[in-house]
C-alpha positions as CSV (number, residue, x, y, z in Angstrom):
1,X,-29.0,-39.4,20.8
2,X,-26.9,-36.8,18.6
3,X,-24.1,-35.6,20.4
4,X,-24.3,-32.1,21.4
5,X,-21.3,-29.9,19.8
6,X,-19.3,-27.9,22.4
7,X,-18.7,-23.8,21.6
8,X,-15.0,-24.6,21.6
9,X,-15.6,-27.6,19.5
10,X,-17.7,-25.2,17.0
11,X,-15.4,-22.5,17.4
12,X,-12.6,-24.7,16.6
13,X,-14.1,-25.5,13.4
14,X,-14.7,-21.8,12.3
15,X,-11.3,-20.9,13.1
16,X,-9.9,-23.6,10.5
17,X,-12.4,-22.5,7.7
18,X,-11.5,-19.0,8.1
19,X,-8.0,-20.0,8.0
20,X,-8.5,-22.0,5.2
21,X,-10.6,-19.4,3.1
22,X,-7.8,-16.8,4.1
23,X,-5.3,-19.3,2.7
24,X,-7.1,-19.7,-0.5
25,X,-7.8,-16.5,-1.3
26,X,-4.1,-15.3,-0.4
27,X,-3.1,-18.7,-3.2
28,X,-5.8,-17.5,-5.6
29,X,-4.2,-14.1,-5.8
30,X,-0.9,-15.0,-6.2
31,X,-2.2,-17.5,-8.9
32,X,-3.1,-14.1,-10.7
33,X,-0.1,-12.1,-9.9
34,X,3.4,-12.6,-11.0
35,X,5.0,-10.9,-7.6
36,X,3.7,-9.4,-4.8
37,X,5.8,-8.4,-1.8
38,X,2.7,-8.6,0.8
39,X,-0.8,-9.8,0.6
40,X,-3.3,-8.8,3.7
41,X,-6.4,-10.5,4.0
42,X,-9.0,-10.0,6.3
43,X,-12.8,-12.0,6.3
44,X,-15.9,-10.6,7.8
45,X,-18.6,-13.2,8.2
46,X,-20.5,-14.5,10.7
47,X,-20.4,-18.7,11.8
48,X,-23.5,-19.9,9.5
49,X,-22.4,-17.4,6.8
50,X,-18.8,-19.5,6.3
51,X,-20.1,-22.3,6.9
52,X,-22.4,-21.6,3.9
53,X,-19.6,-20.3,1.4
54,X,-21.8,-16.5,1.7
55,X,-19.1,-13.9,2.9
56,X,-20.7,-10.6,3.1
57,X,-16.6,-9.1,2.8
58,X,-13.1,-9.3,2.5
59,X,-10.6,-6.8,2.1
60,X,-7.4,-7.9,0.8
61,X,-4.5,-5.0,1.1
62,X,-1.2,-5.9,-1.4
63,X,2.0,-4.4,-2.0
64,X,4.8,-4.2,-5.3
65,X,2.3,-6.4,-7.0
66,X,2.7,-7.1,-10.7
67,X,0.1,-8.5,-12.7
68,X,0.8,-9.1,-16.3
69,X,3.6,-7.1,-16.5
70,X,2.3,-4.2,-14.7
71,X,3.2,-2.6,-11.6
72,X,1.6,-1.0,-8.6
73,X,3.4,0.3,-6.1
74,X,0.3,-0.5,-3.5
75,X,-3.9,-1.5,-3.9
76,X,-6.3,-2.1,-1.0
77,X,-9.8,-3.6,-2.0
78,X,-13.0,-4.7,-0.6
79,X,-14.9,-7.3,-2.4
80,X,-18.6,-7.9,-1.3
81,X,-21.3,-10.6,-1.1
82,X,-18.9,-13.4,-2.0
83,X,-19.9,-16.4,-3.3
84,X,-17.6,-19.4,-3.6
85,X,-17.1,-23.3,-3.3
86,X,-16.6,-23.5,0.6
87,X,-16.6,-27.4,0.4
88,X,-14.3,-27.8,-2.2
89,X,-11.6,-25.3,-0.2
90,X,-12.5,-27.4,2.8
91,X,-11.2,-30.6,0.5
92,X,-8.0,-28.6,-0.4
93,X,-9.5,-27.5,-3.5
94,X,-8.6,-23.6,-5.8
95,X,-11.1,-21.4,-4.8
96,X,-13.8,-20.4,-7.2
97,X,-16.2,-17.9,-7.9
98,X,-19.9,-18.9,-8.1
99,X,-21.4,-15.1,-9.0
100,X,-19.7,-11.5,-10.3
101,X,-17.9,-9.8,-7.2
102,X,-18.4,-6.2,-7.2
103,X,-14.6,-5.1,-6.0
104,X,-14.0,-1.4,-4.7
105,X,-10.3,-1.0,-4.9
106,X,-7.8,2.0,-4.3
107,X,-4.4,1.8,-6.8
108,X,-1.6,3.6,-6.2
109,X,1.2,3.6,-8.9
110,X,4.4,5.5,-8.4
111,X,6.0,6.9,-11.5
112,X,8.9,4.5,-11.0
113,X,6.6,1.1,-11.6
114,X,5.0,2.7,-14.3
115,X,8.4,3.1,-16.3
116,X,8.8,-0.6,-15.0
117,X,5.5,-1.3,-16.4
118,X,6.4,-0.1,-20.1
119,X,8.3,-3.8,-21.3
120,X,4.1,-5.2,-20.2
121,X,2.3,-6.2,-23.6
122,X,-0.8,-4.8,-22.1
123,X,0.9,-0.9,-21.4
124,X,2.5,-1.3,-24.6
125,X,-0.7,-2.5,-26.8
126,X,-2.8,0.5,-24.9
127,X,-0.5,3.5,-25.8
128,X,-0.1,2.0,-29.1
129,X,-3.9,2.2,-29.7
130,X,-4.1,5.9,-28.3
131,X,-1.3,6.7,-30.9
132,X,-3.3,4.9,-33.3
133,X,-6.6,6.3,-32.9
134,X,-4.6,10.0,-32.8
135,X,-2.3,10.1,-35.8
136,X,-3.3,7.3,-38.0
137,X,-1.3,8.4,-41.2
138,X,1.9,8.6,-38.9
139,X,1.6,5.4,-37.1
140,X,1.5,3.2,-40.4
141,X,4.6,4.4,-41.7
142,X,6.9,4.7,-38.3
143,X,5.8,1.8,-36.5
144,X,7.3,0.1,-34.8
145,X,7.4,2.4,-31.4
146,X,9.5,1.4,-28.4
147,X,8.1,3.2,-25.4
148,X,11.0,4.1,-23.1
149,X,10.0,6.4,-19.9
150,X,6.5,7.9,-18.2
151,X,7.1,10.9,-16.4
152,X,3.7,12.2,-13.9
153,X,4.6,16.2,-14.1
154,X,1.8,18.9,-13.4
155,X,-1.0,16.9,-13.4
156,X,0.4,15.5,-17.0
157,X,1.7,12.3,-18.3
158,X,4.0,12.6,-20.5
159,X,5.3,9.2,-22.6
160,X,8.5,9.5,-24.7
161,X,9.6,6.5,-26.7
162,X,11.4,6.1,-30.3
163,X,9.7,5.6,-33.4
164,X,11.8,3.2,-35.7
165,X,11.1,3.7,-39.4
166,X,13.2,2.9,-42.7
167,X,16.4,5.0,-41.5
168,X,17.3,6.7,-38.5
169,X,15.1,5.8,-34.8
170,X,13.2,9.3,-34.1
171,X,12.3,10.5,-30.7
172,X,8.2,11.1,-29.8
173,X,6.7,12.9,-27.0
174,X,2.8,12.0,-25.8
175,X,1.9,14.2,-23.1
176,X,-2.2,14.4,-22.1
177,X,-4.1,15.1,-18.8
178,X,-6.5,12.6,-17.6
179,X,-10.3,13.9,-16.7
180,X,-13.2,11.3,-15.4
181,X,-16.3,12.2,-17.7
182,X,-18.2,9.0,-15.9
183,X,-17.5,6.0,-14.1
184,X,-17.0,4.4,-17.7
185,X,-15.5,7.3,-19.6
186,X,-12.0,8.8,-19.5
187,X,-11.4,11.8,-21.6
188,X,-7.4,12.5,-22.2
189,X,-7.2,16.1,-22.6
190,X,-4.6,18.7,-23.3
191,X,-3.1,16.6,-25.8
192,X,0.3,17.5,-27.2
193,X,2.2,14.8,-29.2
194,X,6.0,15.9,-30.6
195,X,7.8,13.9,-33.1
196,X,11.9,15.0,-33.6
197,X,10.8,18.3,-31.0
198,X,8.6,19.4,-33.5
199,X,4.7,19.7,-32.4
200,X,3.0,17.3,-34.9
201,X,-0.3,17.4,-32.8
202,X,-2.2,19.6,-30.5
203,X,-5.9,19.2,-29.5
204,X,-7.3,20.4,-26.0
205,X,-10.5,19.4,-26.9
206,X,-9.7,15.9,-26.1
207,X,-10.0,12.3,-26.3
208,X,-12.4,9.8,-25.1
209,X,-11.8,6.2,-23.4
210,X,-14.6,3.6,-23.0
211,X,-13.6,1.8,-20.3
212,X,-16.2,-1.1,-20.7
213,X,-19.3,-1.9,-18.3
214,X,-17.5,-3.8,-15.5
215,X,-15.5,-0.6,-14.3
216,X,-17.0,2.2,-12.8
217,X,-14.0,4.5,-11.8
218,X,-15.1,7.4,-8.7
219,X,-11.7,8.9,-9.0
220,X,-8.3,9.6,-11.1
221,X,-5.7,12.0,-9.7
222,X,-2.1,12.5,-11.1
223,X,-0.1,13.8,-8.7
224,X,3.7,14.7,-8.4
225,X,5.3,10.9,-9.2
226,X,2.5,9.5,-8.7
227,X,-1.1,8.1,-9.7
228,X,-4.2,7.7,-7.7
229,X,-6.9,5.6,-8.9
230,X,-10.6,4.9,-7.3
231,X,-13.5,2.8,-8.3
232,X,-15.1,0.3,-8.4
233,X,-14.6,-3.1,-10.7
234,X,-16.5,-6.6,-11.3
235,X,-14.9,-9.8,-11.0
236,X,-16.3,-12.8,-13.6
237,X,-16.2,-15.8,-12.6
């Protein structure tokens, strides 16, 4: 005869997976951050839905986190129709993804971890490439560019650094608005750049950003010190 499991038994044995699925996906984000000051993690699935590695949700809420050298002050996301290796986490084992999680995230950057985020490779190598794409003739024969402080002001961001060539380091100002054309396209507008105080560019037409297929942004507000971002992003595998 096959002994009968109690509901305490049973409900003993949820407990631990959720436990051990909130464990892993708390050890899986740190794994992809550099700091974080607080990770919140919360599960939403029903008993034969863990037990089959299907979670319908999870929102995770994080603060101070740094991920490759950049910095948000706060982001709170909710992932959907998860897929993972619940057996393996069972074993001890790193979770993994088995499909593309749609994510829907808020991020909050405050002006001060943005100017934290300018020593980041991946900040640096993205305002290098809008100067790029902008003044092409100046860029070759100034670079290299050491970006030194963000300030959020009027609904503008404005990016000073100092341009290094042959002699003396000069100082350059980029200043643009930021407008959502689509979930995939952002359009800088408003674009003023000055090089020594002298206005060497200044086109309010604008200029476009591809953003790539896996984000679909909803929302991008600068504020006074701050930035406000909404959307939506996928995460591979």
């Amino acid at each position: 005869m096959t002994p009968k499991i109690s509901p305490v038994t049973n409900g003993k044995k949820i407990r631990f997976i959720t436990q051990a699925l909130t464990t892993a996906i708390k050890f899986w984000l740190r794994t992809q951050l550099t700091q974080v000051s607080k990770i919140e993690v919360e599960i939403s699935a029903s008993d034969r839905q863990l037990l089959s590695g299907c979670i319908p949700s999870v929102s995770i809420f994080a603060t101070n986190a740094v991920y490759q050298g950049v910095h948000v002050t706060r982001i709170q996301m909710l992932a959907e129709n998860i897929q993972i290796n619940i057996g393996g986490i069972i074993k001890g084992q790193s979770l993994r993804l088995s499909e593309i999680v749609p994510v829907v995230a808020e991020l909050i950057v405050e002006e001060q971890h943005l100017n934290d985020s300018l020593t980041s490779e991946l900040l640096s190598t993205a305002l290098n490439d809008v100067l790029l794409k902008l003044l092409p003739e100046a860029w070759e024969k100034s670079k290299p560019i050491s970006w030194q402080e963000i300030t959020l002001d009027n609904e503008r961001l404005i990016i000073c650094g100092a341009l290094s060539p042959q002699n003396q380091p000069k100082l350059l100002e980029l200043a643009v608005g930021l407008e959502l054309l689509n979930g995939q396209e952002l359009q800088l507008s408003q674009i003023q750049i000055k090089h020594d105080q002298e206005v060497v560019l200044e086109n309010a037409a604008g200029y476009n950003l591809d953003l790539g297929s896996d984000v679909e942004l909803h929302e991008i507000t600068l504020k006074s010190k701050q930035l406000v971002c909404r959307g939506r992003i996928n995460v591979n595998p």
